[in-house]
C-alpha positions as CSV (number, residue, x, y, z in Angstrom):
1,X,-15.8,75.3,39.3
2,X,-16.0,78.6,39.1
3,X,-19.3,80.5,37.8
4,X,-19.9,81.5,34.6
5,X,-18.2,85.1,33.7
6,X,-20.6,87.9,32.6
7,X,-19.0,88.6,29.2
8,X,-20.1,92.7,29.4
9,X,-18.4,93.3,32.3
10,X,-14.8,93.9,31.0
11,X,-13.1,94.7,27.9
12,X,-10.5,92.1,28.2
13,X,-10.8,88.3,27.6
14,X,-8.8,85.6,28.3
15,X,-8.2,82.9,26.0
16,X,-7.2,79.6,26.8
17,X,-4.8,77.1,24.4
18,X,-4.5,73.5,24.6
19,X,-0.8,73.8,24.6
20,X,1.4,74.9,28.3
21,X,-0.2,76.4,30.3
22,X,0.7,76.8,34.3
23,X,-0.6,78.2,37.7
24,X,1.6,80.9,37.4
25,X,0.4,82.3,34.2
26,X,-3.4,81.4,35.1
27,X,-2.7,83.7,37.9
28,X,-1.0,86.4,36.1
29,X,-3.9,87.0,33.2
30,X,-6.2,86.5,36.6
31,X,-4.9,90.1,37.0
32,X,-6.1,91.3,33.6
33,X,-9.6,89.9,33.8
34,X,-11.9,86.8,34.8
35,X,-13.4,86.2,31.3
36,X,-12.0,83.2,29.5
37,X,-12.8,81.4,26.6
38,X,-11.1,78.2,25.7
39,X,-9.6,77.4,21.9
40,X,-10.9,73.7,22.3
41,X,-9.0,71.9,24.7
42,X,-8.0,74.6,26.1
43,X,-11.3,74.1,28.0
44,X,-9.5,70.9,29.8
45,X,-6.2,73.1,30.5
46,X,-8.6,75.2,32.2
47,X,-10.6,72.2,34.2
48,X,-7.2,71.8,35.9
49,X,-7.1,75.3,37.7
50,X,-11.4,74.9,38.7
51,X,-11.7,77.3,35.7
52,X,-15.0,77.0,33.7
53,X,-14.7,79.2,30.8
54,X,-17.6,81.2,29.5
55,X,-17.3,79.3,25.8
56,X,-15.1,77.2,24.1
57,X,-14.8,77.8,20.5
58,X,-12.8,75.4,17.9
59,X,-13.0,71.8,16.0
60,X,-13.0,70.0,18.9
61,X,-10.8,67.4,17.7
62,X,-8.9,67.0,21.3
63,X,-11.3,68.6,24.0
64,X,-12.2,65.8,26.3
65,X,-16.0,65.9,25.7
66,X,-18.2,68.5,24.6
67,X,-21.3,67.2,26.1
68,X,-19.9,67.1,29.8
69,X,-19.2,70.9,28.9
70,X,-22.3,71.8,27.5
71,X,-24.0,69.9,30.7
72,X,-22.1,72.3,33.1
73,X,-23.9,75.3,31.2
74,X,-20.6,76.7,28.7
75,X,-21.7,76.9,25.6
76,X,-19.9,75.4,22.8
77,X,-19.1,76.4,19.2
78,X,-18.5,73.8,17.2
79,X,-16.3,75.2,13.9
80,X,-15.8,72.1,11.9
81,X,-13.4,73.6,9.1
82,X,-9.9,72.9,8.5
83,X,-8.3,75.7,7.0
84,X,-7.6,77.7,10.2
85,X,-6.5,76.9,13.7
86,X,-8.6,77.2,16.6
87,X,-6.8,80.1,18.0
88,X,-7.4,81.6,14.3
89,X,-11.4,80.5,15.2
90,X,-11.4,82.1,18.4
91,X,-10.3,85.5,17.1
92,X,-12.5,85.6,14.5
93,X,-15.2,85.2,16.9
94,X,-14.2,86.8,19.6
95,X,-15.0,90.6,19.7
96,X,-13.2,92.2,22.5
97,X,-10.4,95.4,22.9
98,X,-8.0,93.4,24.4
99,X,-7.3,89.6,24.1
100,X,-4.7,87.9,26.4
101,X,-3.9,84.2,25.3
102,X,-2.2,81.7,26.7
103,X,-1.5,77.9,26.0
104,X,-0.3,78.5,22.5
105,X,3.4,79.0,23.0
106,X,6.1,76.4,23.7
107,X,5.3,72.8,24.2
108,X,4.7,72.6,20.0
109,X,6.7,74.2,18.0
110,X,4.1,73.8,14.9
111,X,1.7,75.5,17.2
112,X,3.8,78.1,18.1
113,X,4.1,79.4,14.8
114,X,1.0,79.0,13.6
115,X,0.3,81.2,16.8
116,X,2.5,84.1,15.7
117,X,1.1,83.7,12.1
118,X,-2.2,84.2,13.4
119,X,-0.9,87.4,15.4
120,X,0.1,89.2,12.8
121,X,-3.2,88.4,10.5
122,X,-4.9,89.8,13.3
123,X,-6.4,93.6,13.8
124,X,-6.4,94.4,17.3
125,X,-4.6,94.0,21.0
126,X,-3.7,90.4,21.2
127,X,-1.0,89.6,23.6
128,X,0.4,85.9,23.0
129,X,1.5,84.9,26.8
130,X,4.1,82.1,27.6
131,X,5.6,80.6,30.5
132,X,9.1,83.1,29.5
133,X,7.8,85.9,26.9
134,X,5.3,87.5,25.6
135,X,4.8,88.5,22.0
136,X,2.4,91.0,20.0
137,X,1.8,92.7,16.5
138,X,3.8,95.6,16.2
139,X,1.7,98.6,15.8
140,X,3.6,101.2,13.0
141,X,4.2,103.1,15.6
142,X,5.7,102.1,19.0
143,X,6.9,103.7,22.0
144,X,7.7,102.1,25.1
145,X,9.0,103.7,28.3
146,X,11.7,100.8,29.2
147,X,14.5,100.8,31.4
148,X,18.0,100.4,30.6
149,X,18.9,96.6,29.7
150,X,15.3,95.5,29.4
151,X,15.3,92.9,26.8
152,X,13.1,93.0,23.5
153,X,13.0,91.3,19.9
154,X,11.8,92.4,16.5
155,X,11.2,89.2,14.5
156,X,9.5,89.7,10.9
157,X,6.9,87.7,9.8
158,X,7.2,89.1,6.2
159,X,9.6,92.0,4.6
160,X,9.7,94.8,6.6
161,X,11.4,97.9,5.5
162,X,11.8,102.0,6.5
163,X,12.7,101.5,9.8
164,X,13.5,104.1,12.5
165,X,14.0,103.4,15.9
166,X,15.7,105.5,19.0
167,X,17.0,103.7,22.1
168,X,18.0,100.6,20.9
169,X,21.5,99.3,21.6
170,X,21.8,98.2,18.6
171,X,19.5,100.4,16.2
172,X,17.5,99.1,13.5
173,X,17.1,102.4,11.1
174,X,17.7,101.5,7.7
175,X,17.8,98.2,7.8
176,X,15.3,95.4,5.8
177,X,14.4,92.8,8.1
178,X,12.5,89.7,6.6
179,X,12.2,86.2,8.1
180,X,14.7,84.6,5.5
181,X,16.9,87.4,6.4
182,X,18.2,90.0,8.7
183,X,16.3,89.7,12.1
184,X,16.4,91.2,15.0
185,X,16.5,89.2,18.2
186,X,18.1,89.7,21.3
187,X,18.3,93.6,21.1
188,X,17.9,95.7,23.9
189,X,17.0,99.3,25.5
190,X,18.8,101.9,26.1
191,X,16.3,103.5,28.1
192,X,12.8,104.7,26.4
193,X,12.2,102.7,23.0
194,X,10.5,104.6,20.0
195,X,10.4,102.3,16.8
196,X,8.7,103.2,13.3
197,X,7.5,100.9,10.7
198,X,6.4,100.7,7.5
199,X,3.9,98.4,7.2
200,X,2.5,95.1,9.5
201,X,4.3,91.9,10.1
202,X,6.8,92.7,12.7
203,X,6.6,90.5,16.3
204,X,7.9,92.4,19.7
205,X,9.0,90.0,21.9
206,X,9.4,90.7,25.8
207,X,9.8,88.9,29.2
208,X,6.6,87.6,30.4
209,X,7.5,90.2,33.0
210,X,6.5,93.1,31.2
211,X,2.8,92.2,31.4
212,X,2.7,93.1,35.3
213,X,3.0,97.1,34.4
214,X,-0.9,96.4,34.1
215,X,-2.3,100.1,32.8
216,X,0.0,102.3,30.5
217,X,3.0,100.1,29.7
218,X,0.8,97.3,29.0
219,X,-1.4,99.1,25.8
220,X,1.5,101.2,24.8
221,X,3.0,97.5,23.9
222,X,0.5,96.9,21.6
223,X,-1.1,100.3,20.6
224,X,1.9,102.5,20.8
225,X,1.4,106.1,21.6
């Protein structure tokens, strides 16, 4: 397996879910970094791809076993509490600018919104990566240099009011979106995106695609501008 990462070399870290997780994506956040942590089992999802992860954080209720990870030199945190996931146990104890997790979308759907729940409780660039999309926090303000046609989705997490956007097909100023409400799924760009929220809450959804711009495009769809 692969050596053990020196965790102060980058400012990006890779965490690893339990839940899908394929060669393709492995190799995609390969671009973005070589620093992965795994959210308990996420550990074995790693094993698969001769990954060994530079710690492995969670309950460990369905990693494999703990001490064969130890033995290989990964140290292991064991958080025995039941009140929050272990992705929810990995970002609290994970400091880093930029987190790119993958393995907690699809294959569950409990998991998958527990995920996005845990996104937008979150301060700071996490990018939730699937096999199809990607999904992050909305910052209050966003602007996103898109092309024409590019897919995106605003879905709230809570109420979500004084909206402005420009370059949406179908604009969203106005409006109050709220998750037992109006949504706002399956919009798209006109060309360049600028959207302004009130408050936190709101999840941008994208092609997995858009995480190959690397550099600008990539923080400006977390951070904004």
């Amino acid at each position: 397996m692969n050596a053990l990462p020196d965790m102060a070399a980058t400012d990006t870290i890779l965490l690893a879910g339990g839940g899908a997780l394929s060669a393709r994506t492995v190799a995609l956040l390969g671009q973005f970094g070589s620093h992965w942590v795994a959210a308990d089992s996420g550990a074995d999802s790693l094993a698969a791809f001769d990954i060994l992860p530079a710690r492995i954080i969670g309950d460990l209720d369905s990693i494999s076993d703990p001490q064969v990870w130890r033995s290989r030199g990964v140290p292991v945190e064991h958080v025995a509490e039941q009140d929050s996931t272990d992705f929810e146990k990995c970002l609290a104890r994970v400091d880093a600018p930029l987190i790119l997790a993958a393995g907690f979308l699809g294959k569950r759907l409990d998991h998958t919104l527990a995920a996005l729940t845990a996104l937008v409780q979150r301060e700071g660039a996490v990018i939730l990566v699937g096999e199809d999309d990607i999904a992050v926090h909305c910052p209050p303000r966003l602007a996103l240099a898109l092309e024409a046609g590019t897919r995106l989705s605003l879905y709230p997490l809570r109420p979500v009011r004084g909206l402005t956007s420009r370059g949406l097909r179908w604009p969203i100023d106005g409006l109050a979106l709220a998750p037992d409400g109006r949504i706002g799924t399956s919009n798209a760009a006109l060309g360049p995106v600028e959207i302004a929220l009130d408050g936190p809450g709101m999840v941008l959804i994208r092609a997995v695609g858009a995480l190959s711009a690397r550099g600008a495009e990539l923080r400006s769809g977390i951070e904004g501008d």
